[in-house]
Backbone atoms as SQL, in Angstrom:
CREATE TABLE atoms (id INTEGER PRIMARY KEY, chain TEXT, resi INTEGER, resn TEXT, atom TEXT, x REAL, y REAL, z REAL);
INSERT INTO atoms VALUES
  (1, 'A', 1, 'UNK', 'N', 12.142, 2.521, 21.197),
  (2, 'A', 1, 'UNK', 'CA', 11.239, 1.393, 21.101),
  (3, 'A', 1, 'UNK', 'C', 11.699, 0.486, 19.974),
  (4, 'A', 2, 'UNK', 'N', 11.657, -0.759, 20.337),
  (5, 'A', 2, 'UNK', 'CA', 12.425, -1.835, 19.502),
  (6, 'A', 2, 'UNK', 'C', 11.004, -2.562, 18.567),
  (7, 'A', 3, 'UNK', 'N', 11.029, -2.646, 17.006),
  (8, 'A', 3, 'UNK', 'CA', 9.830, -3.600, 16.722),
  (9, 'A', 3, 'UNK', 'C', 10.531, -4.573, 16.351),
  (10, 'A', 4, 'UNK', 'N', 9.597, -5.914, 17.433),
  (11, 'A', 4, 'UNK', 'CA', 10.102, -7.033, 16.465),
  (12, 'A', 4, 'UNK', 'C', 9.211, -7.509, 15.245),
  (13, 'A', 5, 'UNK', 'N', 9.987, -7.626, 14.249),
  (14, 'A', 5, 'UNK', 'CA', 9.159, -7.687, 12.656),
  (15, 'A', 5, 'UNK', 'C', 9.189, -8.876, 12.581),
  (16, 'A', 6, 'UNK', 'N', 9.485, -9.809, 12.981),
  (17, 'A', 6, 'UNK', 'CA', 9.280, -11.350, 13.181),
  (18, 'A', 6, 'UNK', 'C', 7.751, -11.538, 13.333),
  (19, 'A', 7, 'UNK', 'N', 6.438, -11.093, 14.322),
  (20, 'A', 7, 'UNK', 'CA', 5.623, -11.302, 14.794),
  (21, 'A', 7, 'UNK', 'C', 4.143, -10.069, 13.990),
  (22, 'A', 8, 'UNK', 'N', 5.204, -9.767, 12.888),
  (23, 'A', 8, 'UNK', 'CA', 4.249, -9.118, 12.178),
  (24, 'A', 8, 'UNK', 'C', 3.762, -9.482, 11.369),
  (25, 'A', 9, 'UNK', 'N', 2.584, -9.214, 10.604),
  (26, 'A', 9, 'UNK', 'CA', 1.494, -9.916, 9.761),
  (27, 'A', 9, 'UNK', 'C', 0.615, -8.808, 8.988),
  (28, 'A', 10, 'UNK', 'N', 0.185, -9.187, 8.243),
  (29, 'A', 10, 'UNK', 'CA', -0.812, -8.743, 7.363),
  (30, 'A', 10, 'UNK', 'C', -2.365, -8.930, 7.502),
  (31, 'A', 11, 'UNK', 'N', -3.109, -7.587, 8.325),
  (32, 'A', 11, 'UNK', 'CA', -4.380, -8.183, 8.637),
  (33, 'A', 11, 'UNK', 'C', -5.418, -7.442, 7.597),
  (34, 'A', 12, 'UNK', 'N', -6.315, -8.001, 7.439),
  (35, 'A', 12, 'UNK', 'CA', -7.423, -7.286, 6.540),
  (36, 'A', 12, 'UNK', 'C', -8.798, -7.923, 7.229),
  (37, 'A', 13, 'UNK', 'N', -9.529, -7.159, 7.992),
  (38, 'A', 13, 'UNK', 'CA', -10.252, -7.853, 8.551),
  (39, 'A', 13, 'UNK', 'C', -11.498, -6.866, 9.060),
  (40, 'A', 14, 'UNK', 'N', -11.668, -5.171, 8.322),
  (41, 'A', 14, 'UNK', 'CA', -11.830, -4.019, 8.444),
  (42, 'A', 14, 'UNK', 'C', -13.481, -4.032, 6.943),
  (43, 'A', 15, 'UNK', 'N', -14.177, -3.740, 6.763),
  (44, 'A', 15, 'UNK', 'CA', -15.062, -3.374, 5.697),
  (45, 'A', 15, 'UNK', 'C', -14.221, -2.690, 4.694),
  (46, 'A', 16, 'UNK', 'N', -13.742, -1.317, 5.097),
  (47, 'A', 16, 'UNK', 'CA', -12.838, -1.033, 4.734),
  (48, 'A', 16, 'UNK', 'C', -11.477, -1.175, 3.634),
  (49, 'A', 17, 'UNK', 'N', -11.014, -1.872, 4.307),
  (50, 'A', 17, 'UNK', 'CA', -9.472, -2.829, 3.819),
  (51, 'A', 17, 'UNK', 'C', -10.298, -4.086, 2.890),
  (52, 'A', 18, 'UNK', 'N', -11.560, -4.847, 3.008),
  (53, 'A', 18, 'UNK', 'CA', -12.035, -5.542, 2.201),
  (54, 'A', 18, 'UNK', 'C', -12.565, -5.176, 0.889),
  (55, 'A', 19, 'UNK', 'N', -12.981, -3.879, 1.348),
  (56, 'A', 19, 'UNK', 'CA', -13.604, -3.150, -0.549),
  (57, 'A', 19, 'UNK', 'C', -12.717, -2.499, -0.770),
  (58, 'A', 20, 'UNK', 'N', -11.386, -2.033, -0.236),
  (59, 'A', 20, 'UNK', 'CA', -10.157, -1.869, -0.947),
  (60, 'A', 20, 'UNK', 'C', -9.030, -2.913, -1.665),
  (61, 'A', 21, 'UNK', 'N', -8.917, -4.020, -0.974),
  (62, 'A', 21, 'UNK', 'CA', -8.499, -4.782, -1.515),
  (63, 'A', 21, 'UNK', 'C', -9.204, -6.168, -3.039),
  (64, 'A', 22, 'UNK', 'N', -10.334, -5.973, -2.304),
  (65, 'A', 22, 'UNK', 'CA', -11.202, -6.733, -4.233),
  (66, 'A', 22, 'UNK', 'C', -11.658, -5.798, -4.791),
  (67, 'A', 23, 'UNK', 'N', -11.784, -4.585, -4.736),
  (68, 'A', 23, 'UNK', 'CA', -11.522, -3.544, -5.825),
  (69, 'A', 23, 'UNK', 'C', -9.985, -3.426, -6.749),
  (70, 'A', 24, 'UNK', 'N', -9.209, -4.147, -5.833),
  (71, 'A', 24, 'UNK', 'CA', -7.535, -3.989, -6.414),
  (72, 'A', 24, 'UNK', 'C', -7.708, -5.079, -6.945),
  (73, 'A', 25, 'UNK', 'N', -8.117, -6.315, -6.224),
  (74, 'A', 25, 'UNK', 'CA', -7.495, -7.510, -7.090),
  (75, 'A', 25, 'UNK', 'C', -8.458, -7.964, -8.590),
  (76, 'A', 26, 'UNK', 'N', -10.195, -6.961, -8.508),
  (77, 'A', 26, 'UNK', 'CA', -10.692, -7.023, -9.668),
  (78, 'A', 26, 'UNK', 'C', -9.750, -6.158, -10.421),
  (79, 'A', 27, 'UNK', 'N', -9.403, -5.236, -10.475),
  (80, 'A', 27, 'UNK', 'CA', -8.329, -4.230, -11.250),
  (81, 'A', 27, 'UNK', 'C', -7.648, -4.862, -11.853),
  (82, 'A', 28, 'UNK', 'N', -6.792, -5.481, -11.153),
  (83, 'A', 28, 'UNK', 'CA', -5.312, -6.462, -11.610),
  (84, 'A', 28, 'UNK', 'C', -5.469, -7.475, -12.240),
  (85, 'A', 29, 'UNK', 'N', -6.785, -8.015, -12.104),
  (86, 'A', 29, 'UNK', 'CA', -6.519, -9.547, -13.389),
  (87, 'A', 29, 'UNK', 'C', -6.437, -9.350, -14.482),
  (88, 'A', 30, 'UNK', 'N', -6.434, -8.662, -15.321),
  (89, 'A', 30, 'UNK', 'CA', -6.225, -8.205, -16.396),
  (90, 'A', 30, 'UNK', 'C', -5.040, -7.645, -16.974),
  (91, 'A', 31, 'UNK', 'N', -4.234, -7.004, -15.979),
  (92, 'A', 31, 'UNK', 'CA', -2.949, -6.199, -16.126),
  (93, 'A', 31, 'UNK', 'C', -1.731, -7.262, -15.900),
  (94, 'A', 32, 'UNK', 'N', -1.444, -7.397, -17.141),
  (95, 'A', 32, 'UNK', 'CA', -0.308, -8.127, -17.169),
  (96, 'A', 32, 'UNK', 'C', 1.437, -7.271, -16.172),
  (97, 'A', 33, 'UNK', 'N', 1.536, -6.548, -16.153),
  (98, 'A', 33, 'UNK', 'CA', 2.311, -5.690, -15.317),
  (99, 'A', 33, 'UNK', 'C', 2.488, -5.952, -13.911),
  (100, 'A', 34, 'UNK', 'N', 1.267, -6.350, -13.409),
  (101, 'A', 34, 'UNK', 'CA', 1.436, -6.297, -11.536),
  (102, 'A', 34, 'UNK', 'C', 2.283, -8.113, -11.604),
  (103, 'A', 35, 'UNK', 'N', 3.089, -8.026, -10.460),
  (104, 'A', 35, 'UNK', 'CA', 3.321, -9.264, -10.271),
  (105, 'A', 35, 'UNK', 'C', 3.195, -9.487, -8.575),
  (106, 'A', 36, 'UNK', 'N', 3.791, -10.823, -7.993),
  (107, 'A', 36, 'UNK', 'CA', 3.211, -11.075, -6.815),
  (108, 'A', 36, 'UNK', 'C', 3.815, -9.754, -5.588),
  (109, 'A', 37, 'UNK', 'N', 4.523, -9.235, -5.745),
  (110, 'A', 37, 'UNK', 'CA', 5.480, -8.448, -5.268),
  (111, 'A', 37, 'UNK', 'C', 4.758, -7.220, -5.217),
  (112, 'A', 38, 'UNK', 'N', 3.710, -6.618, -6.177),
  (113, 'A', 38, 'UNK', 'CA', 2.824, -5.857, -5.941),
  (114, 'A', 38, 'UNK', 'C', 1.681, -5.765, -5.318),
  (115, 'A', 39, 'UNK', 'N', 1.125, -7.272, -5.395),
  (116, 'A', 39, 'UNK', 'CA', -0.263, -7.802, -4.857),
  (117, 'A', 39, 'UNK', 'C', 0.129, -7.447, -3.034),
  (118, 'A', 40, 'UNK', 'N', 2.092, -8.230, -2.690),
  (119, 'A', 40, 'UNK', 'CA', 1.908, -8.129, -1.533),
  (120, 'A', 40, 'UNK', 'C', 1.917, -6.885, -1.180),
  (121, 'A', 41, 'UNK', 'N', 2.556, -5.979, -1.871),
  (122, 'A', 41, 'UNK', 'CA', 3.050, -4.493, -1.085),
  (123, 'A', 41, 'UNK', 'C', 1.983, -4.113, -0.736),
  (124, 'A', 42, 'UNK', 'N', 0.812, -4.057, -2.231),
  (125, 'A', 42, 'UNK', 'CA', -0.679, -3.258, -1.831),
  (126, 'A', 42, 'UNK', 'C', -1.019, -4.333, -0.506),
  (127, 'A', 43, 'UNK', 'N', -1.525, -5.219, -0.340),
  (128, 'A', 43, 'UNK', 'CA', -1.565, -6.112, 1.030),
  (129, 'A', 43, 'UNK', 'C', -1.040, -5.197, 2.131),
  (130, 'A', 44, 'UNK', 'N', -0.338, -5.025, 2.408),
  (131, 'A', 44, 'UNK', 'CA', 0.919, -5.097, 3.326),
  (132, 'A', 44, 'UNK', 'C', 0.487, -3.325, 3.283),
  (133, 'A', 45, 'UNK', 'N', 0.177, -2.862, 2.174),
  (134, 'A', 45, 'UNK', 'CA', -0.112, -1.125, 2.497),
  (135, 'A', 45, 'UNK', 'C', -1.499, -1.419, 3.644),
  (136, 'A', 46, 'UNK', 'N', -2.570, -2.270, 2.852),
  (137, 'A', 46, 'UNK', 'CA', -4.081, -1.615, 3.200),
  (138, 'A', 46, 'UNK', 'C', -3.594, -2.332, 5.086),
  (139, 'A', 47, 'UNK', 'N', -3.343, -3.445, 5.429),
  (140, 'A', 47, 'UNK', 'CA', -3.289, -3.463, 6.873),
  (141, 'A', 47, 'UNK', 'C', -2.675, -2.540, 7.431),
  (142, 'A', 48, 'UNK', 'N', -1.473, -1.751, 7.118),
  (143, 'A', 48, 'UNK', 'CA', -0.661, -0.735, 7.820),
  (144, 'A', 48, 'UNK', 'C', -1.704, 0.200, 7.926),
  (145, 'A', 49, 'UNK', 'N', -2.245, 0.478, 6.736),
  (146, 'A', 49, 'UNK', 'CA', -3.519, 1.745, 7.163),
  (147, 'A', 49, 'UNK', 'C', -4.433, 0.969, 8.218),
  (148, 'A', 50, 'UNK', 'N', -4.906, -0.106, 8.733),
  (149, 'A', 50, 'UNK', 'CA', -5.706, -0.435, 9.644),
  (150, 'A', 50, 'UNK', 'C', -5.002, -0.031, 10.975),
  (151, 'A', 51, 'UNK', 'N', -3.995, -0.470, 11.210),
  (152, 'A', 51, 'UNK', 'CA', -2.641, 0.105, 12.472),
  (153, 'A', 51, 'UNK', 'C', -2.606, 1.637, 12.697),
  (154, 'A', 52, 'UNK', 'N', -2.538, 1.856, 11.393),
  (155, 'A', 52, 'UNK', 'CA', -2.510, 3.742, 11.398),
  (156, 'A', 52, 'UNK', 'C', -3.956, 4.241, 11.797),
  (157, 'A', 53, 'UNK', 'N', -4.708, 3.397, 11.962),
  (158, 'A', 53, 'UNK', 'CA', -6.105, 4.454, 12.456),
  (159, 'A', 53, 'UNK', 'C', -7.088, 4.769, 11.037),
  (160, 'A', 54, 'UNK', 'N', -6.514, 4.121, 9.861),
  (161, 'A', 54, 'UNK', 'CA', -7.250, 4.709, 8.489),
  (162, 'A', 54, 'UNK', 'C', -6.883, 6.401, 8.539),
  (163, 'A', 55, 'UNK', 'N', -5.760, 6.471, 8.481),
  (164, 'A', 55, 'UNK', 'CA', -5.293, 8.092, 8.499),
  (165, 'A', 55, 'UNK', 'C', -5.034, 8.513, 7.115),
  (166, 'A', 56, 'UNK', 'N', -5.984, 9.338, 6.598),
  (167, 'A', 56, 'UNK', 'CA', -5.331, 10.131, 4.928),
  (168, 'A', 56, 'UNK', 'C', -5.103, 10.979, 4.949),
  (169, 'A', 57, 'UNK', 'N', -3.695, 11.341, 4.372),
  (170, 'A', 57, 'UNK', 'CA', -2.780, 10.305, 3.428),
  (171, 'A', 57, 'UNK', 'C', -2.287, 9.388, 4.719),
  (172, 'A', 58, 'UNK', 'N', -1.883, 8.691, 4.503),
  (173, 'A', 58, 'UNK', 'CA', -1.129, 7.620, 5.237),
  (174, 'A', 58, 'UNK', 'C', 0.771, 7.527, 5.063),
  (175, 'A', 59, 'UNK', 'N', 1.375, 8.007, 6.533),
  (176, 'A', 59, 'UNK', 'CA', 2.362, 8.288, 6.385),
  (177, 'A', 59, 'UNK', 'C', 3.228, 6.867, 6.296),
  (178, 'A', 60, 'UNK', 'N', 4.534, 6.468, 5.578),
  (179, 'A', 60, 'UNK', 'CA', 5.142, 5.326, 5.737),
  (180, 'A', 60, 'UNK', 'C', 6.430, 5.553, 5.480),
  (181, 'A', 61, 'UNK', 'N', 6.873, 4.235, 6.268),
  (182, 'A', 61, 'UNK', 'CA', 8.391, 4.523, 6.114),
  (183, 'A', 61, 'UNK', 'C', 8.791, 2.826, 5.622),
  (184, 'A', 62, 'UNK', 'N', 9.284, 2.598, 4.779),
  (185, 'A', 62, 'UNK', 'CA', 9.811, 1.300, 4.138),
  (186, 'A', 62, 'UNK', 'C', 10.280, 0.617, 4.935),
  (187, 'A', 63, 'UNK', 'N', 11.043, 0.999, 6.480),
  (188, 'A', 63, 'UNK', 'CA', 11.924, -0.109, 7.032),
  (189, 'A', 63, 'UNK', 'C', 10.093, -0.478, 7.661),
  (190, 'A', 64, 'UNK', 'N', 8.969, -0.271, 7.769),
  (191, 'A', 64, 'UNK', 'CA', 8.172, -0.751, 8.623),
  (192, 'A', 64, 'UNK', 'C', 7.432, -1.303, 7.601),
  (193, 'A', 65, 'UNK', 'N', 7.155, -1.325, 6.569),
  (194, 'A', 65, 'UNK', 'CA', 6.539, -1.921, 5.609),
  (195, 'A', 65, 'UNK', 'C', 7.206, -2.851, 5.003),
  (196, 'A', 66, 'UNK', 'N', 8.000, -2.821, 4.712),
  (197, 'A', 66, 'UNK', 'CA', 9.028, -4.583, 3.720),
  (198, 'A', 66, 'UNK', 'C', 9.398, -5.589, 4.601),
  (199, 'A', 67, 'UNK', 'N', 8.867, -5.589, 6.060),
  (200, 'A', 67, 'UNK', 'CA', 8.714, -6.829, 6.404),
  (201, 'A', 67, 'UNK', 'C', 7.313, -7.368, 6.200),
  (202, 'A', 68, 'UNK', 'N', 5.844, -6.013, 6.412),
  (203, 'A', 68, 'UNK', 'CA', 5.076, -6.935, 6.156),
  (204, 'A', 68, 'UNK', 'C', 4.715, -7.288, 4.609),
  (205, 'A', 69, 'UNK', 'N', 5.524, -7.431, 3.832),
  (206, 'A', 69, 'UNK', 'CA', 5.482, -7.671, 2.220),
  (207, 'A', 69, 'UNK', 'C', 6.036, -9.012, 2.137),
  (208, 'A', 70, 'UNK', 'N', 7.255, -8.567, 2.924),
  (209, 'A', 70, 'UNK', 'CA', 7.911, -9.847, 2.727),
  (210, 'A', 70, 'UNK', 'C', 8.933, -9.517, 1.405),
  (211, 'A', 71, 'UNK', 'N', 8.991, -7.704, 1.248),
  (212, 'A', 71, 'UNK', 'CA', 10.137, -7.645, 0.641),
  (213, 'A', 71, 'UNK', 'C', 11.536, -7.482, 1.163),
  (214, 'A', 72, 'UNK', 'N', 12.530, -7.745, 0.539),
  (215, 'A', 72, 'UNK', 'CA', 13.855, -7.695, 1.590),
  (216, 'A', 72, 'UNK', 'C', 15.252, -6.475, 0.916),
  (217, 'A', 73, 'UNK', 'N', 14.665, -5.883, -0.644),
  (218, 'A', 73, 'UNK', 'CA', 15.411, -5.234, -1.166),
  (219, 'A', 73, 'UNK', 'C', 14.727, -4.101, -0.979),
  (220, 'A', 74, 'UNK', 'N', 15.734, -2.896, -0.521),
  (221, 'A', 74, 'UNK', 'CA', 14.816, -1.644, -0.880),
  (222, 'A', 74, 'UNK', 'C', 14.600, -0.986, -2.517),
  (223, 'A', 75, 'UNK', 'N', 15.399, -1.625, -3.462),
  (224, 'A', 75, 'UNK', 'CA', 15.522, -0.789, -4.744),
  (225, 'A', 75, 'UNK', 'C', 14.478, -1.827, -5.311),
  (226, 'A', 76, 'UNK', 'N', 13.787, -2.991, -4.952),
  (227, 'A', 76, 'UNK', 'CA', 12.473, -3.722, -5.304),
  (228, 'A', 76, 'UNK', 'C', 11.301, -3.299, -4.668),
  (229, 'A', 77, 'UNK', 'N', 11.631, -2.959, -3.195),
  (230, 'A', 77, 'UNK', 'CA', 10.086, -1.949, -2.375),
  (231, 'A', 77, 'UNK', 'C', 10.459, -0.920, -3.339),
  (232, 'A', 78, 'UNK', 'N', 11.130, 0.096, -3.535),
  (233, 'A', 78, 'UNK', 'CA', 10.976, 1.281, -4.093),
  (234, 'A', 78, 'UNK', 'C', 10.718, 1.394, -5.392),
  (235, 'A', 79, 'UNK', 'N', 11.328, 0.475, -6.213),
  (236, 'A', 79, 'UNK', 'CA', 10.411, 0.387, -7.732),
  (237, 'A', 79, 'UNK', 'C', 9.060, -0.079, -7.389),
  (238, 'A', 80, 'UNK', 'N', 8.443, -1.139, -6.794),
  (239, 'A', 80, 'UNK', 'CA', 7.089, -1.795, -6.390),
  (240, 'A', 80, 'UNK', 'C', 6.515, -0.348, -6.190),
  (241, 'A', 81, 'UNK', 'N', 6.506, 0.177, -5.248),
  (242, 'A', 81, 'UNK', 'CA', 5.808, 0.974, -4.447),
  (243, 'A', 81, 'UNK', 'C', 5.526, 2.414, -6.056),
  (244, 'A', 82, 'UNK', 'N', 6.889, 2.625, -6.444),
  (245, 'A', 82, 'UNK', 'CA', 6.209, 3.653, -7.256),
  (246, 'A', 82, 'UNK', 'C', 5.581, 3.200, -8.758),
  (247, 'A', 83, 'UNK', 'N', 5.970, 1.893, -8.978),
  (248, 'A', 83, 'UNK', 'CA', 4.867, 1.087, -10.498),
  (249, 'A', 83, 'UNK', 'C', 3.328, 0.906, -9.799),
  (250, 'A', 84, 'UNK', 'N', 3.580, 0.843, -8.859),
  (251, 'A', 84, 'UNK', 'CA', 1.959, 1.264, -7.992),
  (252, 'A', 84, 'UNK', 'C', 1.514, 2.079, -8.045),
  (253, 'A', 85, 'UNK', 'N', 2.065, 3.512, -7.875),
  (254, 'A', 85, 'UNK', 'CA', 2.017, 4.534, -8.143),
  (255, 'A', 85, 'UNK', 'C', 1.634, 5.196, -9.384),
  (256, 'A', 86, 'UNK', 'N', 2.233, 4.353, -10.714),
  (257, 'A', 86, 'UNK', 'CA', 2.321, 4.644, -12.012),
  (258, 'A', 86, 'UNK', 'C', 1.423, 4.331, -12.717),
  (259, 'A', 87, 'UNK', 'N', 0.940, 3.049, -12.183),
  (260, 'A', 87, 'UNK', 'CA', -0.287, 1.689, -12.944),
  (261, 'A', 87, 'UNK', 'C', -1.615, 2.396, -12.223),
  (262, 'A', 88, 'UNK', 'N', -1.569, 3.580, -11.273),
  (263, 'A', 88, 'UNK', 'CA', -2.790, 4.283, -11.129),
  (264, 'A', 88, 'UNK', 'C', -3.607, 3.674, -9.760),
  (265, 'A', 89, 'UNK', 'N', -2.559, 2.286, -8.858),
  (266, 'A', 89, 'UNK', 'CA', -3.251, 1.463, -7.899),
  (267, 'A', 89, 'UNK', 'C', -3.336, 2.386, -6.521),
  (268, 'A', 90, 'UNK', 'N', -2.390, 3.650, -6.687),
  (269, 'A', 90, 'UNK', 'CA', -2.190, 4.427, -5.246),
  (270, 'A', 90, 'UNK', 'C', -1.935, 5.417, -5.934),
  (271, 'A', 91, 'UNK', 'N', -1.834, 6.454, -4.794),
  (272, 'A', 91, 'UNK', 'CA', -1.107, 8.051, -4.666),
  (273, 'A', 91, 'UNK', 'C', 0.264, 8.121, -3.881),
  (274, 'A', 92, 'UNK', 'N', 1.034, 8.382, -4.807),
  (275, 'A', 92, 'UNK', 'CA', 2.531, 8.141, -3.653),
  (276, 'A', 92, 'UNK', 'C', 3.054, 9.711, -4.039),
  (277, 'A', 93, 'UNK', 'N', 3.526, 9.477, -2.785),
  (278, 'A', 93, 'UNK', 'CA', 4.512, 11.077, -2.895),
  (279, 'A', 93, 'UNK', 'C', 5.576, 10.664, -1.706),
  (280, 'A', 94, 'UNK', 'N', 6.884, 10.454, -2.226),
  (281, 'A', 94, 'UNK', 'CA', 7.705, 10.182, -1.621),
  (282, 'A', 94, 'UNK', 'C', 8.498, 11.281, -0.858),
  (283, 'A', 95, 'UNK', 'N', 9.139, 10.289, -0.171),
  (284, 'A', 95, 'UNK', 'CA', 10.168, 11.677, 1.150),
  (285, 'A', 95, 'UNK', 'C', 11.009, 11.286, 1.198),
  (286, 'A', 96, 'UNK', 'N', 12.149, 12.079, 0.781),
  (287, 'A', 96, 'UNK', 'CA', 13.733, 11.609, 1.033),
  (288, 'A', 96, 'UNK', 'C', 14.250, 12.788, 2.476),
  (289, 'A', 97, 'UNK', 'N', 13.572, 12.447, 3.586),
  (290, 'A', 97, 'UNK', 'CA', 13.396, 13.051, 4.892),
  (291, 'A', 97, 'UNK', 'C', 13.294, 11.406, 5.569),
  (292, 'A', 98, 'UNK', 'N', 14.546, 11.322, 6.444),
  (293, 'A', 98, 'UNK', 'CA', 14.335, 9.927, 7.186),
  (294, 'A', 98, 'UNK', 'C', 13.444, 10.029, 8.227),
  (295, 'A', 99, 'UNK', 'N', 13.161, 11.498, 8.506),
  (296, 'A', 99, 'UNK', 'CA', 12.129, 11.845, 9.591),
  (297, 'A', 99, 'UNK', 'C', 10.979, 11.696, 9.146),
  (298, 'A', 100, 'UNK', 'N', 10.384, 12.093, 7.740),
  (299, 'A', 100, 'UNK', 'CA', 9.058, 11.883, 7.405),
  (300, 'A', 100, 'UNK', 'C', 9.178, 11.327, 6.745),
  (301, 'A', 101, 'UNK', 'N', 7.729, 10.295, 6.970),
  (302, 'A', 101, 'UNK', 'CA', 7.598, 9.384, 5.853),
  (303, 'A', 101, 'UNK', 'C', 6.906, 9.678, 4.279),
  (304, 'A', 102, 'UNK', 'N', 7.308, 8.969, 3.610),
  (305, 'A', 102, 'UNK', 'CA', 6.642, 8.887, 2.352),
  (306, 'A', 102, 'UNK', 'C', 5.114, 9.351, 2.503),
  (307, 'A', 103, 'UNK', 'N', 4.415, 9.747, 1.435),
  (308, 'A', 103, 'UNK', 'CA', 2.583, 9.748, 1.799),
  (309, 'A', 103, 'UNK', 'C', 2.226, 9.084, 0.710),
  (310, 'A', 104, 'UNK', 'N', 1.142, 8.449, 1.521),
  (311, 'A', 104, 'UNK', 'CA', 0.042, 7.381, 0.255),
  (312, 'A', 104, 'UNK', 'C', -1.092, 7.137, 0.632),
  (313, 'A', 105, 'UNK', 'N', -1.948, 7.692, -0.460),
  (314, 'A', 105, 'UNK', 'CA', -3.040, 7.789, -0.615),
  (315, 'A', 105, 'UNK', 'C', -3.830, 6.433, -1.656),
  (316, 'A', 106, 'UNK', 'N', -4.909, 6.158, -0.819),
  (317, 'A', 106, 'UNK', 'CA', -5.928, 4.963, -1.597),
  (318, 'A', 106, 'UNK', 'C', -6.595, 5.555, -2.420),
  (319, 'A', 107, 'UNK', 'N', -6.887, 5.330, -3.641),
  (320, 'A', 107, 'UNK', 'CA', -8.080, 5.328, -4.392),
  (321, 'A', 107, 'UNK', 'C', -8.891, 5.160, -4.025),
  (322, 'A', 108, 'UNK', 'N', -10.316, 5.738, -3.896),
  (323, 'A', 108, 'UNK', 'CA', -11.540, 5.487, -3.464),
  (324, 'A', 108, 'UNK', 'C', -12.110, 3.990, -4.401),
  (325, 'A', 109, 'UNK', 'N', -12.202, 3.051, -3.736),
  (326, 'A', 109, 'UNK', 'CA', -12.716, 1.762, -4.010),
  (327, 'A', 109, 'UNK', 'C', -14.019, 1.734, -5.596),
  (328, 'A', 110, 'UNK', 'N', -15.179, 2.592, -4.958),
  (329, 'A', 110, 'UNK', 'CA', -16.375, 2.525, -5.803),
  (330, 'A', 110, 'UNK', 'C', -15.963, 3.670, -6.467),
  (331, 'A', 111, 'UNK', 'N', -15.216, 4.720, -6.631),
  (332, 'A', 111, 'UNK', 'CA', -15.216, 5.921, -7.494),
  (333, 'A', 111, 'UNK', 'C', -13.599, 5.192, -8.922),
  (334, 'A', 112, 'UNK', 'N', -13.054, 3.966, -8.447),
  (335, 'A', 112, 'UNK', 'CA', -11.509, 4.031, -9.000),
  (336, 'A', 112, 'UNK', 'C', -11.812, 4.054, -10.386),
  (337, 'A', 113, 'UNK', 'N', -12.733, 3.541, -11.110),
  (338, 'A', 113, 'UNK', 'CA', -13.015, 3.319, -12.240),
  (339, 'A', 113, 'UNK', 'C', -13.360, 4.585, -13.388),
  (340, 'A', 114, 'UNK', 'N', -14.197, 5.456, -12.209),
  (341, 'A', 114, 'UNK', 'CA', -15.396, 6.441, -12.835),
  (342, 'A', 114, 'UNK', 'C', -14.077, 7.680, -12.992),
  (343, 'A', 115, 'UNK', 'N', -13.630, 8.135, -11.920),
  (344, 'A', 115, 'UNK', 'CA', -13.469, 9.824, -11.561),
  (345, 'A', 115, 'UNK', 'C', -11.801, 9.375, -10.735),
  (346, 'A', 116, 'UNK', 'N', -11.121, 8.528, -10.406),
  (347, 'A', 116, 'UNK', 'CA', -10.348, 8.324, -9.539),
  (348, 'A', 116, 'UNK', 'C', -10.306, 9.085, -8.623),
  (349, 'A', 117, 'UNK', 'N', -11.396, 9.512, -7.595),
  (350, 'A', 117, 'UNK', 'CA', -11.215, 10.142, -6.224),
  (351, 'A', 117, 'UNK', 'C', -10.520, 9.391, -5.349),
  (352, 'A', 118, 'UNK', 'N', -9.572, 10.206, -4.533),
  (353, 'A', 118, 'UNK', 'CA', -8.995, 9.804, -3.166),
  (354, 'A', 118, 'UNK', 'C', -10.077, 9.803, -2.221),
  (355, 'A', 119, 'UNK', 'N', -9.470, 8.526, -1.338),
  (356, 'A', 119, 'UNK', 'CA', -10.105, 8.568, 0.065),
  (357, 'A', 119, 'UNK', 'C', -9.668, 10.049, 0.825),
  (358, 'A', 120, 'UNK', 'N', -10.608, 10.185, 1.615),
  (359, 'A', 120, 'UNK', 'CA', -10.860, 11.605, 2.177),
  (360, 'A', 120, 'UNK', 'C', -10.675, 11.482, 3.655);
């Protein structure tokens, strides 16, 4: 099966994906660290989880995600993805298995502040 990544996009349009994403972007105004390159990846994560069914953890593989970022280097997705990881915005656990993907887990939206629980 062939994807064309031309006709792909970034949707957020879920309850869901909306109190995950202004829970992130209240997070980030403050943090001098994130730049636009992060804003898109997290973007570009929470719609892939809408595609995936909202599946946790959420499996990924970079060649299907850095088009919808709109990144084009993998050693810029792969630093992005794990300073995401680092700055406390996700749960990453990477896979150097071309068969399986990476796993990433959301922060629970209303808990990120208090207890950092994962979505369940």
């Amino acid at each position: 099966m062939k994807i064309d990544f031309r006709v792909m996009a970034i949707k957020i349009n879920s309850p869901e994906q909306v109190k995950l994403l202004s829970a992130f972007l209240d997070r980030i105004r403050d943090d001098p660290r994130i730049s636009p390159a992060h804003v898109s990846l997290y973007s570009a994560l929470i719609s892939y989880w809408h595609e995936k069914k909202f599946e946790h953890p959420m499996s990924v593989f970079s060649r299907e995600i850095m088009p919808l970022c709109k990144i084009s280097g993998r050693a810029t997705y792969a630093r992005t993805i794990r300073e995401l990881h680092d700055y406390g915005y996700i749960h990453y656990i990477a896979s150097y298995n071309h068969f399986l993907g990476s796993l990433v887990y959301f922060w629970d939206a209303g808990a990120a502040h208090k207890n950092n629980a994962l979505i369940k």
